[in-house]
C-alpha positions in Angstrom: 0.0 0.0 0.0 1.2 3.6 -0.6 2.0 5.8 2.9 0.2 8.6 3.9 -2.9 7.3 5.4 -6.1 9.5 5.6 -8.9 7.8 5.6 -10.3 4.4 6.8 -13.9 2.4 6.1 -14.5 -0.8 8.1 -17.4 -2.3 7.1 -19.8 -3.3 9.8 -21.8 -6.1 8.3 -18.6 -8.2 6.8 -16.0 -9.1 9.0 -12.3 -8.2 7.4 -13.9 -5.8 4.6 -11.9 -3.0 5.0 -11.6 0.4 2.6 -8.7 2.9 3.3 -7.7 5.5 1.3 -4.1 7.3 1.1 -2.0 9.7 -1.0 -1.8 6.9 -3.5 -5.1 6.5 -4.0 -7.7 3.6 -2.4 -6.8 0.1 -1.2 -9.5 -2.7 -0.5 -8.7 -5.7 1.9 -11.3 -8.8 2.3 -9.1 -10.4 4.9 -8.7 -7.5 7.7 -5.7 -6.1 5.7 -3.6 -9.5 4.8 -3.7 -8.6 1.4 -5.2 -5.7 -0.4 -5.9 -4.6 -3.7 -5.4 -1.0 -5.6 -8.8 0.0 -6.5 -8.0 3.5 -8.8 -10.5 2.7 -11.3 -11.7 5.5 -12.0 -8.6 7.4 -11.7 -8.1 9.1 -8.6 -4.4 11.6 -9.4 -3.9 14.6 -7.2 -2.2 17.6 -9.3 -1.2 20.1 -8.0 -0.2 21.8 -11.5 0.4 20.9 -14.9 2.1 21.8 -18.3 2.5 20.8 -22.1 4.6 20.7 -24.9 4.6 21.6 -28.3 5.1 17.2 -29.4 2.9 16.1 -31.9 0.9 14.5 -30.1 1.5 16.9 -27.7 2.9 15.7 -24.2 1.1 16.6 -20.6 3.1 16.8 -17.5 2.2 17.2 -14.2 2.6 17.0 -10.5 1.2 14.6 -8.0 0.6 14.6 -4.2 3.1 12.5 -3.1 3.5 10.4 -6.1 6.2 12.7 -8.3 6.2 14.3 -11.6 4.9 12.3 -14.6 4.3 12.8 -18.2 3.1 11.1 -21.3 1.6 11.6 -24.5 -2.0 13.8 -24.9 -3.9 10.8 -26.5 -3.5 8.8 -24.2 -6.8 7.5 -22.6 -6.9 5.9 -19.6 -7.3 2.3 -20.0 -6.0 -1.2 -19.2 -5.3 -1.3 -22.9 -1.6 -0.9 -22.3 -1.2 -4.4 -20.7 -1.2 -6.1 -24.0 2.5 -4.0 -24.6 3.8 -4.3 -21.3 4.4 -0.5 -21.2 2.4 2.3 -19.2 2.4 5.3 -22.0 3.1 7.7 -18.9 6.9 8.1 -17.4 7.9 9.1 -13.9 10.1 12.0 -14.3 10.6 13.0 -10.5 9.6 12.1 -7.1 8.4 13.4 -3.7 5.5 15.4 -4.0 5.2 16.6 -7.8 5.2 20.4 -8.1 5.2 23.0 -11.0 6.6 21.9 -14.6 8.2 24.0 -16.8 8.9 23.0 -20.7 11.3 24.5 -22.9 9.7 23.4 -25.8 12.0 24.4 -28.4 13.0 20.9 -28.3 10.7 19.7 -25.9 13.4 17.5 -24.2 14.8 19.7 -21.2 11.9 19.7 -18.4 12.4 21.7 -15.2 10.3 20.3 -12.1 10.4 19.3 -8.7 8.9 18.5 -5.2 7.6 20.4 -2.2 9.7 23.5 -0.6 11.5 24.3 -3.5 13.5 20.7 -5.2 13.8 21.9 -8.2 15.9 19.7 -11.5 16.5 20.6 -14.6 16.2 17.1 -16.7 17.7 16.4 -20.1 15.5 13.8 -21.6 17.2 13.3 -24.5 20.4 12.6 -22.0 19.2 11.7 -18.9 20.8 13.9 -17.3 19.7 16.0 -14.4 21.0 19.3 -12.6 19.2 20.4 -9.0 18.3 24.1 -9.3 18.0 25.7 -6.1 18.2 29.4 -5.2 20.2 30.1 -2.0 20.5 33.3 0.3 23.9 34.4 0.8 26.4 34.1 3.9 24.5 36.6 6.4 21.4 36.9 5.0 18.3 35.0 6.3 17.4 32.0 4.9 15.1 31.9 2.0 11.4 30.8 3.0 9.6 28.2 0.0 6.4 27.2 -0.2 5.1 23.8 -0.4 4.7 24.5 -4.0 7.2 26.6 -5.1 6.4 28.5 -8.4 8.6 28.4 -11.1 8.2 30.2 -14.8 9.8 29.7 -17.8 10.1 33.0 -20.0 8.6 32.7 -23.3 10.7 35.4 -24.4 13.8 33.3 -23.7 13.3 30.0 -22.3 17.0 30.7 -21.0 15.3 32.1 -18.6 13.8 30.4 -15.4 12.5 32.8 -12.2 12.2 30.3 -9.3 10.1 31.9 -6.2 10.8 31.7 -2.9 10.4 34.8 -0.7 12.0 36.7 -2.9 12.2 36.1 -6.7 15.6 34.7 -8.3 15.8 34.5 -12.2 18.5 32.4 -14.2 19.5 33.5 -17.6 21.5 29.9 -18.1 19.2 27.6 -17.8 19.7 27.3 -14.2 22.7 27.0 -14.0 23.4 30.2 -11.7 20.9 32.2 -9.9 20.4 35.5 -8.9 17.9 37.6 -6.7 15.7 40.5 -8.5 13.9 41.0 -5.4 13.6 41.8 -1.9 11.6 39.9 0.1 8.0 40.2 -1.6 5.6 39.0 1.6 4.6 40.1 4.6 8.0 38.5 6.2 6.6 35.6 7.3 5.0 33.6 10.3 6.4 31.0 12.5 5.1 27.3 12.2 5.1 23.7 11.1 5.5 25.2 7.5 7.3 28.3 5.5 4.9 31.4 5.5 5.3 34.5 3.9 6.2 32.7 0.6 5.9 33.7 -3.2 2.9 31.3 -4.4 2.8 32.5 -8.5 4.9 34.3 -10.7 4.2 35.1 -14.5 6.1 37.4 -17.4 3.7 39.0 -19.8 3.8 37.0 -23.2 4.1 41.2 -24.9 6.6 42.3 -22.9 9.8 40.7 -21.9 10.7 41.7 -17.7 7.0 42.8 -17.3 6.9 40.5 -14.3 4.0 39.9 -11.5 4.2 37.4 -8.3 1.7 36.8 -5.7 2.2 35.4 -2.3 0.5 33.3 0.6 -0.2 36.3 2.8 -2.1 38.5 0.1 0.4 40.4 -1.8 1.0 41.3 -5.2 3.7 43.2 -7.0 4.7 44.4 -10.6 8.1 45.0 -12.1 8.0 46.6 -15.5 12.0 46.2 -16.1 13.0 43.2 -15.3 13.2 43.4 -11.0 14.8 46.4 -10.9 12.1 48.1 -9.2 9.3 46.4 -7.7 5.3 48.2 -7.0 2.9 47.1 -4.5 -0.9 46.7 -6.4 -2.4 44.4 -4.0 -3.7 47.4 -1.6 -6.9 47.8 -3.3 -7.7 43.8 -2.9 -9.3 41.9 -0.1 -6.2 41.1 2.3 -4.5 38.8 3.4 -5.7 36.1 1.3 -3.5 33.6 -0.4 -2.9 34.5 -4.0 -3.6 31.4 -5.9 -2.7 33.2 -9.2 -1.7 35.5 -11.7 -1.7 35.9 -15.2 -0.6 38.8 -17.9 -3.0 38.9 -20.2 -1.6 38.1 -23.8 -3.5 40.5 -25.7 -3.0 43.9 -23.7 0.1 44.9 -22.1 -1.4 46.4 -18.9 -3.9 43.3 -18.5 -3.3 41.3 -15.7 -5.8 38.4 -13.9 -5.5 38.0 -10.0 -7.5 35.0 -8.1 -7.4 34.8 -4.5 -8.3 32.0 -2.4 -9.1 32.1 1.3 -10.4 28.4 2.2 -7.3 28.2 4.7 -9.3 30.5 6.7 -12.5 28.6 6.4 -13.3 31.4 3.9 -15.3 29.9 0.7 -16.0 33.0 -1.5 -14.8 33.2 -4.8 -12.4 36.3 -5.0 -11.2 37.5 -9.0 -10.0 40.8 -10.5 -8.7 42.3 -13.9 -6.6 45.3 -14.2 -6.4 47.2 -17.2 -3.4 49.4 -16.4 -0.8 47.4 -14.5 -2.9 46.6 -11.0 -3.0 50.3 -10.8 -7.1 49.7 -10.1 -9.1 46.7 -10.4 -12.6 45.3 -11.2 -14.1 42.5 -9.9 -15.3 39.6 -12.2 -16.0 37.1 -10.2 -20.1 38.1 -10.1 -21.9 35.2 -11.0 -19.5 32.4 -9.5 -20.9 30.4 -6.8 -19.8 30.4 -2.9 -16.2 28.5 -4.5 -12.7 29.3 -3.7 -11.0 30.2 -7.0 -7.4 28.4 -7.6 -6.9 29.0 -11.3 -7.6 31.8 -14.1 -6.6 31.3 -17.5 -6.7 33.9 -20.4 -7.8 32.5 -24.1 -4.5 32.6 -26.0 -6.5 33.6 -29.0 -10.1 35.2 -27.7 -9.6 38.3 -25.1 -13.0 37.6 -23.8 -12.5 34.6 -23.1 -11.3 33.3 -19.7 -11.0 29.5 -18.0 -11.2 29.6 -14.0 -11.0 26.3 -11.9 -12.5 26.6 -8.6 -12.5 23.5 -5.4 -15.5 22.1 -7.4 -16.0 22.6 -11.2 -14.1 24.5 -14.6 -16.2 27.6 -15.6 -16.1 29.7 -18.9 -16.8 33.7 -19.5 -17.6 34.5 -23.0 -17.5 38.3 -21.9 -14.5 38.9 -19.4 -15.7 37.8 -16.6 -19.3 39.8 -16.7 -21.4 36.3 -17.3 -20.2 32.9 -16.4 -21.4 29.2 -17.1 -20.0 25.9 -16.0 -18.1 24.0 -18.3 -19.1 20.1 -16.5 -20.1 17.9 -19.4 -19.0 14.7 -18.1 -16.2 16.0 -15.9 -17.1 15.3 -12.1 -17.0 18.0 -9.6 -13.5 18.1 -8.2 -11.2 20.6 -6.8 -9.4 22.4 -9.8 -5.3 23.2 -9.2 -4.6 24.2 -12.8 -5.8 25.0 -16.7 -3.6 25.3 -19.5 -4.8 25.6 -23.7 -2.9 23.6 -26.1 -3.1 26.7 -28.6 -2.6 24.8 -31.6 -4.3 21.8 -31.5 -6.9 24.3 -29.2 -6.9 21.8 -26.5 -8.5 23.0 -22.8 -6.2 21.0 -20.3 -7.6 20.5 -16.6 -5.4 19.4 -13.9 -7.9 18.2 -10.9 -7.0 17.2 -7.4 -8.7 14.2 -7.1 -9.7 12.8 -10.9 -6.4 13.3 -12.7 -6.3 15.4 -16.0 -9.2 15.8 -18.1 -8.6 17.8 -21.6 -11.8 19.4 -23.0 -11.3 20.2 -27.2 -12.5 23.9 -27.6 -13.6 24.1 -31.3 -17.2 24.7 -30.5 -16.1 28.0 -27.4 -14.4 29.5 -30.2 -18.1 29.5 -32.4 -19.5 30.9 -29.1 -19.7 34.5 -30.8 -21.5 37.8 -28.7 -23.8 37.3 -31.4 -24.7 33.5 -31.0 -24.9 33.4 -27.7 -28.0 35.8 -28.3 -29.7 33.1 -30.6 -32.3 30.8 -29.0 -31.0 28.0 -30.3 -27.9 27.2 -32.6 -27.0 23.9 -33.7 -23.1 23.2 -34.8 -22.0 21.5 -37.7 -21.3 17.6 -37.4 -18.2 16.4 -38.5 -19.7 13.4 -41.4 -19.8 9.4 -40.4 -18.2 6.8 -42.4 -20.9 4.5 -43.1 -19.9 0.6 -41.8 -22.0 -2.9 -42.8 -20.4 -3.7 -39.5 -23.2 -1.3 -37.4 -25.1 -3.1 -35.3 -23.2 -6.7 -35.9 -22.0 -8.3 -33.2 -19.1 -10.7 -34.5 -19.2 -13.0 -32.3 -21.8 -14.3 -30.4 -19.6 -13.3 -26.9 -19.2 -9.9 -28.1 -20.9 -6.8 -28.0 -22.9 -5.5 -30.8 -20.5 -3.0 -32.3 -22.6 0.9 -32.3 -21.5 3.8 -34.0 -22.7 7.4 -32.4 -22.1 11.2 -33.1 -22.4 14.1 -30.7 -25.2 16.5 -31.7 -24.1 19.8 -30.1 -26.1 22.6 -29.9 -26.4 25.8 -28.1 -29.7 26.8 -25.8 -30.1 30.7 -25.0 -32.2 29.8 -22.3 -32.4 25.6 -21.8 -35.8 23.8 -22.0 -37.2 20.8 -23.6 -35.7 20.2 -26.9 -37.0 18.1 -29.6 -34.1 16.8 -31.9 -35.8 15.4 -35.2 -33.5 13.6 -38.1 -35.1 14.0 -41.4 -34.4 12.6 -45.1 -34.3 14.6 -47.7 -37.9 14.8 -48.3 -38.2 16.0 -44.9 -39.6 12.4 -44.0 -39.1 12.0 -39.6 -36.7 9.4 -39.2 -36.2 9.3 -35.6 -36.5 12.0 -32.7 -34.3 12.6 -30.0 -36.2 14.1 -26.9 -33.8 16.3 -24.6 -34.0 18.5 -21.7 -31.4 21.0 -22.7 -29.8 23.1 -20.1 -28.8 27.2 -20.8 -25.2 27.1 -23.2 -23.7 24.5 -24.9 -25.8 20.5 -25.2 -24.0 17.6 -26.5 -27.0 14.9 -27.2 -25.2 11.1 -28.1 -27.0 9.9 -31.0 -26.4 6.5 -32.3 -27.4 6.5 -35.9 -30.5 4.4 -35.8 -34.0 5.1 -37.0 -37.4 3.8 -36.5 -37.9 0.3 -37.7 -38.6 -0.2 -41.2 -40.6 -3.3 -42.1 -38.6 -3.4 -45.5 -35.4 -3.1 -44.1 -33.9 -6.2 -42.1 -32.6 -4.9 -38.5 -28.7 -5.5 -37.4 -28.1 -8.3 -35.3 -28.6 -5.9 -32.1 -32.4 -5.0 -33.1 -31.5 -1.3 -35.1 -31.8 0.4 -37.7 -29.2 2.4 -38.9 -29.5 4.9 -41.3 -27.6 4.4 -44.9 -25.0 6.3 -46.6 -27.0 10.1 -47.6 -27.3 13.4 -46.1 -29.8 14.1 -43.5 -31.4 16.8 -41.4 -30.9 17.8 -37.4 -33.6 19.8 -36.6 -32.9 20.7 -33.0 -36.4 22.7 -31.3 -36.7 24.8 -28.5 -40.2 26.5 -28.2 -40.9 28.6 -31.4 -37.2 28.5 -32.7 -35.4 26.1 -34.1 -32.0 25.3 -35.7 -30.4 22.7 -38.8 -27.4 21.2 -39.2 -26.9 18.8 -41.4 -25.6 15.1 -41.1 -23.2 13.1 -43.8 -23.4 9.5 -43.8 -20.7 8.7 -46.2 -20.0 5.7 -48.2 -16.9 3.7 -47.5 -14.5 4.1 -49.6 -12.2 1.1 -51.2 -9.3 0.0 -49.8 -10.7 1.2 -46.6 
């Protein structure tokens, strides 16, 4: 069994039933705890943060509660599939407790990561080699305080340069190699106890401007240098103190944009707590209105949208189309779990959530980027649907111990204001061929449909009872009320050689 006990079920009406759960997930004994079993199905991974690469496909790293720093390939779906080679897709690249990752992904082998307080490495995959990075305060100076999860950031202006943060901010320009302090102590100046206080807990370098540098810390401050750590401001004085700055992010479409979250549920404290600035941190606005009672741990700017923003709060991922005025919860089959950390694949326009608790989900954002000012006005709006390769093979089973193989499509669809929907597929003669009743919630709808139609008495059904429809182009009429929406469906034939 993994260490790190926390929890522990005994059942009362089976002697030597026994459930316990740990940092590595839960363990199941029959026989009082002779022998146990993992039972991580579904998976149960704790991130703290994650990062990717710019691999095709690209790679997702990230870093674990006591179970290191791992990373593998994007495609990847969690499966037992992998058995049959003998090889989990997914490497350990570090241990302890996993912490930040940082890519250079000009060749997307060196990888800087590390566990808790500040164990930092800088690994050369391609080598195997691996260098410990680790600021340190010089002889008569007071010791450096790190957090549990020290941030580290990776300039995309140089990815030379790493700033490492403890409580005060250091920046290499080799790599790592050498270090050097741009900063005085940036906290309050910390608070005895079992753990450093008075630590730097996010730092990020605006993607427009090289040294246009913001860090936050545990104990509610945030600063701005706008050349490089020369000079340092204070813009956290206007903000709610004293609350643990979970993060911040320069906005990469205005230079004097900048996102601040704050998160006070070490205090028992649940509220939801976000800000813009438009010029610096000089003033803020609040745009958290419209989040529910949920500490906020994550805000991520749309690399290519500027209205668009990701946050991930202790239950759910939720999505502004209008900078933070509106919001709606993105949880279409993602359960509700603490969120540590978002990041967008930006060319394969990936949305990548790092939960503490269910692992990494990644969410494809082709349909948010259709979400116009405009559309979102519409009552109802279906998408266009990506055309099926017809198969004789529908509804066969193969064998008689096998499942009847189904195809299926996604009909997505947006609902200004939700309600019973009536999804109709139609021939070309606008002949019903099967509807699709749906209680549509307000935003986007994703409705599985699996290509069957009603019974035809000419047409002999598939070993599984269906029947499918056959190689044309059909209708999705999706109703809400008065209005309604097509899109239209491709069944194509296969083609040979196929």
């Amino acid at each position: 069994m993994h260490g790190d006990h926390q929890a522990l079920w005994v059942n009362p009406a089976r002697l030597g039933h026994l459930v316990a759960g740990n940092d590595g997930g839960v363990n199941i004994s029959w026989d009082d705890g002779a022998t146990w079993f993992k039972a991580n199905t579904p998976a149960v991974g704790q991130f703290y943060a994650i990062q990717l690469d710019e691999a095709e496909p690209y790679n997702v790293y990230g870093g674990l509660q006591d179970n290191g720093v791992w990373m593998g390939p994007s495609s990847y779906e969690a499966s037992y599939d992998w058995y049959d080679g003998g090889r989990y897709p997914y490497d350990r690249i570090n241990g302890g407790d996993g912490m930040q990752v940082e890519v250079d992904t000009r060749t997307n082998d060196v990888v800087y990561s590390g566990s808790q307080f500040g164990f930092y490495a800088r690994l050369d995959r391609s080598t195997g080699k691996r260098t410990s990075i680790r600021p340190q305060h010089d002889l008569g100076e007071r010791p450096l305080r790190f957090n549990w999860q020290s941030p580290i950031h990776l300039s995309r202006h140089n990815q030379d340069i790493l700033y490492f943060g403890a409580n005060r901010l250091y920046r290499s320009m080799d790599r790592g190699e050498t270090m050097e302090p741009i900063s005085d102590d940036l906290t309050k100046g910390g608070r005895a106890g079992d753990v450093p206080y008075g630590t730097l807990t996010t730092i990020d370098e605006s993607p427009l401007r090289f040294g246009l540098l913001y860090v936050g810390s545990d104990d509610g401050l945030v600063h701005v240098s706008r050349d490089g750590g020369f000079n340092w401001e204070r813009i956290s004085d206007k903000l709610p103190q004293d609350l643990w700055v979970s993060r911040v992010e320069a906005s990469r479409h205005s230079e004097g944009r900048v996102y601040v979250s704050l998160n006070g549920y070490r205090w028992d404290h649940f509220k939801p707590y976000l800000f813009r600035s438009d010029d610096y941190g000089r003033n803020w606005t609040r745009i958290d209105a419209g989040l529910p009672e949920e500490p906020v741990n994550v805000v991520t700017e749309d690399p290519t949208d500027e209205n668009i923003l990701y946050v991930g709060t202790d239950h759910a991922v939720y999505l502004t189309l209008d900078r933070g005025r509106t919001w709606m919860a993105m949880d279409g089959g993602m359960p509700s779990v603490p969120v540590h950390d978002i990041k967008v694949q930006e060319r394969e326009r990936d949305l990548v959530v790092g939960t503490h608790g269910r692992s990494i989900w990644i969410a494809d954002l082709e349909l948010i980027e259709q979400l116009t000012p405009e559309m979102v006005e519409r009552p109802v709006h279906a998408f266009d649907i990506d055309p099926v390769t017809w198969s004789e093979r529908w509804g066969a089973k193969g064998a008689s111990w096998r499942d009847a193989y189904g195809p299926s499509v996604d009909l997505a669809f947006w609902s200004g204001s939700g309600g019973s929907a009536g999804i109709r597929i139609l021939d070309r003669d606008g002949n019903v061929l099967a509807e699709l009743p749906h209680e549509a919630a307000r935003g986007l709808n994703f409705v599985e449909y699996d290509l069957s139609v009603a019974a035809d008495s000419l047409v002999k059904p598939a070993d599984d009872g269906k029947t499918y429809l056959k190689p044309g182009t059909y209708t999705v009429r999706i109703t809400i009320g008065e209005h309604s929406s097509d899109a239209e469906l491709a069944v194509e034939e296969r083609r040979r050689g196929r």
